[in-house]
N, C-alpha and C positions, 0 to 999 in steps of 0.2 A: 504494500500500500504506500503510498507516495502522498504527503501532503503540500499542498502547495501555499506560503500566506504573501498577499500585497495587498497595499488599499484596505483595512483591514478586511477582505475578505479569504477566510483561509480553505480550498477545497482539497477532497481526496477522491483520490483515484486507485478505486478497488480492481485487483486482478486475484478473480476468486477460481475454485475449480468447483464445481456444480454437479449435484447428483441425479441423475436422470429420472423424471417419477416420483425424489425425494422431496418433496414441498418442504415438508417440518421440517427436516435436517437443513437444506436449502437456506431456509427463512432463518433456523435459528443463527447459522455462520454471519449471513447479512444485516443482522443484529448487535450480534458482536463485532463486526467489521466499521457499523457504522459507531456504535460505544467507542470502541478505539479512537477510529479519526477524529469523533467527537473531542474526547480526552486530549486528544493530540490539538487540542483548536478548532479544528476545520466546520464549516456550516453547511456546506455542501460534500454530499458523496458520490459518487459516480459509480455505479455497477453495469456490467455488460449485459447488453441487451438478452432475453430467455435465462438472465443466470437462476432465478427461481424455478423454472421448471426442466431445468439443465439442459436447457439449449437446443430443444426438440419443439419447434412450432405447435406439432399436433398435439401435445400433452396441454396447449391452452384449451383444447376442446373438451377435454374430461374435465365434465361435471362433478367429481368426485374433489377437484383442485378449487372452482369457482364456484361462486354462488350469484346466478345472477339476478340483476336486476340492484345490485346492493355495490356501495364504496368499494367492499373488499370480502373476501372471504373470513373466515374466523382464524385462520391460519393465516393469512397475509396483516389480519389485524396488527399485532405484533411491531410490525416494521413501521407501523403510524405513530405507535408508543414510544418507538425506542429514543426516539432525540427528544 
């Protein structure tokens, strides 16, 4: 993870490795990824694109991941909390 501060705006840049199907496991790493950078200063985090559903497009389609029609699922809730 790389933090970057000027202006005071300080962001990071996560390079996570993501588990495929894993949601929980997923979410709970990008939690602590973002605590860290937090800690570290930073207000912004940056994660790569599909890192929560490990980087398999089709897995946004399982219902079992999303809940729609709602913010977030109860699983992605989490990630609204952490900072």
């Amino acid at each position: 993870m790389v933090t970057l501060k000027k202006a005071n705006l300080a962001i990071s840049v996560a390079q996570t490795t993501s588990l495929y199907g894993r949601l929980d496991e997923n979410i709970r790493q990008t939690v602590l990824d973002t605590r860290v950078a937090a800690a570290k200063g930073a207000r912004v985090v940056f994660f790569p694109e599909l890192s929560l559903v490990g980087y398999d497009l089709s897995a946004l389609a399982d219902p079992r991941l999303w809940v729609a029609g709602t913010r977030c699922s109860p699983g992605t809730s989490a990630i609204y909390s952490a900072g």
